[in-house]
N, C-alpha and C positions, 0 to 999 in steps of 0.2 A: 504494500500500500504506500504511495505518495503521501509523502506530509503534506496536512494544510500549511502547517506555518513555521518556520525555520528560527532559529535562534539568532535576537538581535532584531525582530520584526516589530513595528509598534501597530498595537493591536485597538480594539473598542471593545467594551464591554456591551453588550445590546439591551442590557434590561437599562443600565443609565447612564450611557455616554463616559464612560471613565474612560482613558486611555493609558493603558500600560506599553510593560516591554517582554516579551517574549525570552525565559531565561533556560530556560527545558522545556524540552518535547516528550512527552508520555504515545502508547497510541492513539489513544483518542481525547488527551487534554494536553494543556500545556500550563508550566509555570509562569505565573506573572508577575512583575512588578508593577505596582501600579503607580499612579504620580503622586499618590500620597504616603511611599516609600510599604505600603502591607503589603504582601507576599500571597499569593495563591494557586491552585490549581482549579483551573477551571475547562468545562467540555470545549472542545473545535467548535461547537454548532451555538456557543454563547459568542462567538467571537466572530468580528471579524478584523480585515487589513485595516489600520489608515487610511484614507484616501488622504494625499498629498495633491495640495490643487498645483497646476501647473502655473507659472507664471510666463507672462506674452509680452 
């Protein structure tokens, strides 16, 4: 299986907009830090990428 998301990835949390950092990968969760320095693991399917907007 393909990982969802790599170490070093900043991620969102989908229930409220947190955004962490990707510090391990389990199979189907991963560790996070979040920006209020707590630690978790939480499922691939709570999460997703960043979107970084482009700048023009």
């Amino acid at each position: 299986m393909i990982a969802m998301f790599r170490i070093g990835d900043r991620v969102v949390f989908v229930v409220d907009g947190t955004i962490g950092i990707v510090m391990g990968t389990d199979e189907d969760r991963c560790h996070i830090v979040w920006e209020d320095f707590f630690a978790s693991w939480e499922k691939n399917e709570m999460l997703r990428k960043e979107e970084i907007p482009s700048v023009l």
